[in-house]
C-alpha angles and dihedrals in degrees: 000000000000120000090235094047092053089051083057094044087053095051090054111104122213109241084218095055088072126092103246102244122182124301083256102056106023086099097060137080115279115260121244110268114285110237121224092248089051096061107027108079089187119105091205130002135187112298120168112218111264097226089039102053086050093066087057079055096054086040091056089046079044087063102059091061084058091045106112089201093053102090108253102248092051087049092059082045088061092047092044087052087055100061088041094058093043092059094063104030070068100039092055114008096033092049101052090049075049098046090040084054086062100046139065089273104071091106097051122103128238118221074263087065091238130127124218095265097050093038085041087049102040092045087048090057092045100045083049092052091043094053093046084058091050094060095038087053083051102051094029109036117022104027088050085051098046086048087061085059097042093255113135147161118224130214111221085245097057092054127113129226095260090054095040090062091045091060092037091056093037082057100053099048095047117002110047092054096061092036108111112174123202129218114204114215145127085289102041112048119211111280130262087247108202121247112276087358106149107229139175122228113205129197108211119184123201121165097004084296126120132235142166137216137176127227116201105214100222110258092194084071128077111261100236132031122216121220140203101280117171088209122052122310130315127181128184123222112249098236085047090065092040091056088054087062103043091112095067099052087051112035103151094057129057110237112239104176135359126188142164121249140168142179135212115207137214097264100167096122117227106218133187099222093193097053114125097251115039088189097049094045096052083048092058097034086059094064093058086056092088099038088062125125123276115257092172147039115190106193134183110255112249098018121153126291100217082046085050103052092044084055089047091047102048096042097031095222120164129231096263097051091054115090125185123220127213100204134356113001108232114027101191088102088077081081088065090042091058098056109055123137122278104017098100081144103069102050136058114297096256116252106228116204115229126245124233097020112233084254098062097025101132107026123093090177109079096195094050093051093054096037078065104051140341108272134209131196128191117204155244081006083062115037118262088218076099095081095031084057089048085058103038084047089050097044088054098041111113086197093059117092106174140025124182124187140183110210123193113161120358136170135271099254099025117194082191089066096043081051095055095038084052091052090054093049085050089062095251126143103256126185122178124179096202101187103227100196092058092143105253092356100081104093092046076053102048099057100040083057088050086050087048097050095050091055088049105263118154099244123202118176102203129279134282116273091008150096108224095212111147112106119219142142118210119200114187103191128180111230145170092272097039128282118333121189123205129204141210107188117171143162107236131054129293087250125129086184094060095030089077096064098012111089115223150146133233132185131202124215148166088174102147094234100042077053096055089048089055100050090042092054096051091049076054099050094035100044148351100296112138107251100256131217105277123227099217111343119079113208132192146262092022099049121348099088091056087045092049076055108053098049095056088043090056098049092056089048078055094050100051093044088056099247125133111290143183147122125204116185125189115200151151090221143015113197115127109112086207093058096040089050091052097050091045075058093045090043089049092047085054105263117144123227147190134179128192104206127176099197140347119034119178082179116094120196142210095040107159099249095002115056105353090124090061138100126188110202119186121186114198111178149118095312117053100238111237116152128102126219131167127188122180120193097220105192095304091315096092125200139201144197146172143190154105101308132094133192098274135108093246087060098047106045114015111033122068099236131159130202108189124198121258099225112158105089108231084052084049099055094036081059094056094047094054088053095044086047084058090046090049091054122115104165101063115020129098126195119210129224139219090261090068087242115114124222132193123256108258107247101200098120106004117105108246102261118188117190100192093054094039091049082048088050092044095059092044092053090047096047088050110044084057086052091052082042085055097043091045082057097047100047120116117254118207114228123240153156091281101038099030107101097209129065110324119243109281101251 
C-alpha cells in the first residue's frame, strides 16, 4: 500500500467509532464534550462520603467470615482480610482526615458536605463499632466453628505438662535469643516501636517504685506454635508464650501488669517529585514510613490503667484513636491460620486456571495465534502463563527488536522480569516504566529497576506528578512483510502472584492502529513527545475523563431521543463527583443503569427523580473482583471497553491509565457474556439501597448462580471442547471406494 493511500485510509472514520446520536442529528459534526457542570442543574446532589463507604466495603468482606456456608478456614481468610485492609484504610485514609484536622483545611467541606472534625468523628464511631464486630465474629463464630473440627487455640494455663514443656523448650531455642527487652527511664528513652509491630508492656515494681519496659514480640516468628494435642489440633499464640516467660527477661524486679499493645503509623510518603533523583528520594522518604506518626493505638482490653496511661503518654495519642482489643492484637496472621497443611477440606475448592486457555490451545507459537485473530484471556480461570509466554517468546525471537513494558505491582520472584532482563541479554531493545510510588509497593520497585538496569534495560521510574497504572506490553517485531508490533493490554497488574486470586482480563492484539497507540503512548511516557490524538485507546489523564463524558452524555441524548440506551460499569471504585453528577443526569433523562462496584461507591441509588435508574451491585466472593469493563448501549450499536482505570479522580487525572475498545466480535460477545454471567450471580452479590447499606439477593426462587465457579467451568468446557475439535481432526479415516481420491476398487 502507498504511502498516500495509507494516510487516506487513516483519515476514514468507522461509521461504528461514533457515538449513535439521534436520527436528527447523526449527520452533523459532533458537539464539543459536554462538561459535568454543564449538565447537572443540582447545587449539590447525594454523595456518600468516600472513607466511610469503604467501611461498608470492609463490613461486606466482614460478612463472609460470618457466613456459615462459607468453609471455616476461609472464613478465618475473610477476617484476616479485614484487618488487613483496616491497617491500611489508617495508615493512609485515616491519616490524611487526621492530618486535614490539623491544617488550614478542617472547615472545609468534602463532596460528602462534611468538614475534618464531623467526617474524623463519624469515621472514629464506625471503625470502633466495626472492630468490636470483628472480635465478636472471632470468639463467637468462627472459634466455636474450628472447635467442631478439633481445631483450637490454647491459653498457657490450660496446658498440660507434656505441652508446657513443648513451648518451654520452643522458648528457649528460638525465642529467647531475638527477645530485647526495653526499660523506659530517665536514661532510656521510650523506643522508636515499628509501624504495625506487636509489642508487651510490662509494669515492673522494685523498692516500692514504679518502671516500665517494652517487650517487641518477634515478627520473624510465626505468630502461633502448635502443640501435641490427642484430639484434633491446638496451637498457642506466640506472646502468649513469651508472657509466660516474663519472669526470666526481668528478674530483679516483680512484675506488677503486662499487656499487649500495638501501634499503626501515618505511612502516606511525602515525596519531592522534582528532586534530582526520583529513586534516591523514594529510598530516603521510606524510611520515614515507620517514623510516622502514630494514627492508632490497639490495646488489650483491661490492661492496666498505670501501663495505659504510660502508652498514652509516650505516643500522645488521644482517646479516640485508642482502640481496645478483646483477644489477640493484629489479626492478619489468621491468613496464615487458614492456610495450614492437611485441612483442603475446609477451604474453597480451589479454582485452577487452565492452561492453555481455549483462545491460544494449539499454538505453540504466541505471535501466530494473535496475527490471526485478536485473543482474550480471563484470569485467574485461564492461566496467566499466557502473557508470561508472550514475554519469555519475545524475549527469544531473533526476529523482536524491541519490547517495552509498564510495570505497576509484581511479584517477589517475577518471571516477567527474568523475561525482560533476558531480552536485554539477548541484544533486544528493552524499555520498562517500573512506578516507583506504587503505595507500598515502592521498595519491592525500587530493587527489580536497579536489576533492569543492570541487565541494560532502559529503565524509567514514572513521571513526575503521575501514577503510571495502565498496563500494556508492546512487541515490535521485523517480519516478511515490514515491522509488526504485537500488544498485550489488560486491565490488572503484571503479577503471577495476584493473578491467581485477582480477576482480570487481557487482550491480545497486532491491529495497526492499536499498534501506532501504542507506540505513540510510550514516546509520551519515555520522552517529550505531545500526547497525540489516539486512534482507539483512550488514556488519562489527557483524554479518558472527556471520553467517560461523552459517552454518558451521549446515552442521555439517546434516551431522550428515544433511541436504545444503557450504560453498564464495572469498577473497583466510584468516586469522581464529575462522573456521579453526570449518571444522576443520565438516570433522570431515562437511561438505565447498572454498576458492578467492589468497593467504594460515593453514588447512591434508587433516589425518586435522581438515581432511581440505577442499580449498585457489589460481589464479594472467593476471588477478589478486578477487572474493568465498560459497555455503553449507543443507540443499538453497543460498545465496549476495558482497562486500569476506575471512576475516581486519581484515575482520571493523575495517573497515566488507558481503557481500549473490544472490537472483534467473538471477543465482543464473550465480553457480554462475562458481564450477563455477573448480573446472573446470587451467592455473592449484594445490592445496595438508598439508604448506602447492602443487603444480599435473596436467593428464595432464583437458581444459585455463582459467577466465580461458572467463569472457572466455562474455561474448562472451552478448553475441552477445543481439545474434542482437535481429536475429531486427527482421527484416522479408512480409505475406500467412496473417499479414496484415485480409481475406485474393481466390484
Amino acid at each position: 500500500m502507498s504511502d498516500k493511500k495509507k494516510d487516506d485510509e487513516k483519515t476514514k472514520k468507522d461509521p461504528k467509532e461514533e457515538p449513535v446520536k439521534n436520527s436528527k442529528k447523526s449527520k452533523q459534526s459532533p458537539k464539543p464534550i459536554l462538561k459535568p457542570t454543564k449538565l447537572c442543574s443540582l447545587p449539590e446532589f447525594p454523595y456518600h462520603n468516600r472513607e466511610l463507604s469503604w467501611m461498608d466495603f470492609n463490613s461486606r468482606v466482614l460478612e463472609e467470615a460470618f457466613e456459615k456456608e462459607n468453609p471455616v478456614l476461609e472464613r478465618v481468610k475473610f477476617l484476616a482480610i479485614t484487618a488487613s485492609n483496616l491497617d491500611e484504610f489508617f495508615m493512609v485514609r485515616v491519616a490524611g482526615v487526621m492530618d486535614r484536622l490539623h491544617s488550614t483545611k478542617t472547615a472545609i467541606p468534602d463532596a460528602s458536605g462534611m468538614d475534618a472534625n464531623r467526617q474524623f468523628e463519624r469515621l472514629t464511631e464506625k471503625i470502633h463499632e466495626f472492630a468490636k464486630k470483628q472480635y465478636s465474629c472471632l470468639h463467637h463464630s468462627i472459634i466455636p466453628a474450628l472447635k467442631k473440627y478439633k481445631l483450637r487455640f490454647l491459653k498457657t494455663d490450660e496446658l498440660n505438662k507434656a505441652q508446657r514443656q513443648q513451648i518451654d523448650q520452643y522458648f528457649d531455642k528460638f525465642i529467647f535469643p531475638v527477645l530485647t527487652p526495653l526499660a523506659v527511664d530517665t536514661s532510656r528513652p521510650f523506643p522508636l516501636l515499628a509501624n504495625k509491630s506487636l509489642n508487651i508492656a510490662v509494669r515492673l515494681s522494685k523498692d516500692g517504685e514504679d518502671i516500665f519496659a517494652v517487650v517487641q514480640v518477634p515478627s520473624i516468628l510465626q505468630r502461633f506454635f502448635e502443640v501435641q494435642f490427642d484430639n484434633g489440633r491446638a496451637f498457642v499464640m506466640l506472646e502468649d508464650i513469651i508472657i509466660s516467660r516474663l519472669s526470666e527477661l526481668f528478674e530483679l524486679y516483680k512484675i506488677k501488669a503486662w499487656c499487649t499493645f500495638r501501634i499503626t503509623r501515618d505511612s502516606d510518603l511525602d515525596i519531592d517529585e522534582d528532586a534530582d533523583d526520583l529513586l534516591v528520594e523514594i529510598e530516603h522518604s521510606l524510611k520515614k514510613r515507620q517514623r510516622g506518626d502514630p494514627v492508632r493505638l490497639e490495646i488489650s482490653t483491661k490492661c492496666d490503667e498505670a501501663l495505659k496511661n504510660f502508652l498514652v503518654d509516650m505516643l500522645q495519642v488521644s482517646s479516640k484513636e485508642i482502640y481496645e482489643v478483646s483477644g489477640p492484637i493484629d489479626l492478619t496472621f489468621l491468613s496464615k491460620f487458614g492456610g495450614l497443611d492437611g485441612l483442603d477440606d475446609l477451604r474453597f475448592k480451589p479454582i485452577i486456571p487452565v492452561n492453555p486457555p481455549a483462545d491460544f490451545f494449539g499454538y505453540d507459537d504466541m505471535f501466530e495465534a494473535i496475527r490471526e485473530k485478536d485473543r482474550m484471556v480471563h484470569h485467574p480461570y485461564e492461566s496467566f502463563d499466557s502473557v508470561i509466554k508472550f514475554i519469555n517468546q519475545a524475549a527469544k525471537d531473533d526476529d523482536v527488536l524491541a519490547i517495552k513494558q509498564t510495570l505497576y505491582r509484581v511479584s517477589g520472584h517475577s518471571p516477567i522480569i527474568a523475561a525482560l532482563i533476558k531480552a536485554a541479554e539477548n541484544g533486544k531493545q528493552v524499555t520498562v516504566l517500573v512506578e516507583l510510588k506504587a503505595r507500598f509497593d515502592e521498595e519491592n520497585n525500587i530493587g527489580w529497576a536497579k536489576k533492569l538496569e543492570k541487565a541494560g534495560c532502559h529503565v524509567i521510574y514514572g513521571l513526575a506528578g503521575l501514577k503510571t497504572h495502565c498496563k500494556i506490553v508492546l512487541v515490535v517485531r521485523r517480519e516478511q512483510d515490514g515491522i509488526r508490533r504485537y500488544l498485550h493490554m489488560g486491565t490488572g497488574n503484571y503479577n503471577d502472584s495476584t493473578a491467581r486470586f485477582y480477576t482480570d482480563i487481557g487482550m491480545f492484539t497486532c491491529d495497526e492502529q492499536f499498534g501506532e497507540d501504542a507506540s505513540s503512548l510510550f514516546n509520551v511516557i519515555t520522552g517529550y513527545s505531545t500526547p497525540p490524538v489516539y486512534n482507539k485507546m483512550k488514556v488519562a489523564p489527557t483524554g479518558l475523563r472527556s471520553f467517560f463524558e461523552e459517552m454518558i452524555c451521549n446515552e442521555s441524548e439517546n434516551a431522550r431521543a428515544g433511541l436504545p440506551s444503557g450504560i453498564i460499569a464495572k469498577v473497583n471504585s466510584l468516586v469522581d463527583p464529575g462522573i456521579i453528577k453526570l449518571l444522576y443526569e443520565a438516570s433522570r433523562s431515562g437511561v438505565k443503569i447498572t454498576l458492578i462496584v467492589r468497593g467504594i461507591c460515593c453514588l447512591v441509588p434508587g433516589i425518586k427523580g435522581i438515581s432511581e435508574n440505577i442499580e449498585v451491585r457489589s460481589i464479594v466472593g472467593q476471588l477478589l473482583e478486578h477487572s474493568r469493563i465498560f459497555i455503553f448501549e449507543n443507540g443499538g450499536h453497543r460498545k465496549i471497553y476495558m482497562g486500569s482505570a476506575d471512576w475516581m479522580q486519581r484515575n482520571l487525572d493523575k495517573r497515566v491509565e488507558l481503557v481500549f475498545p473490544v472490537e472483534d466480535p467473538q471477543l465482543q460477545e464473550r465480553s457480554f457474556g462475562i458481564i450477563n454471567t455477573m448480573l446472573r450471580d446470587v451467592l455473592n452479590t449484594r445490592i445496595q439501597n438508598p439508604d448506602t447499606t447492602y443487603e444480599l439477593i435473596d436467593r428464595r426462587g432464583k437458581k444459585h448462580h455463582n459467577c466465580q465457579r461458572e467463569f472457572s467451568d466455562m474455561a474448562k468446557k472451552a478448553l475441552s471442547s477445543k481439545k474434542n475439535i482437535d481429536k475429531e481432526e486427527k482421527k484416522f479415516v479408512p480409505l475406500t471406494g467412496e473417499n479414496f481420491s484415485g480409481k475406485q476398487s474393481p466390484k
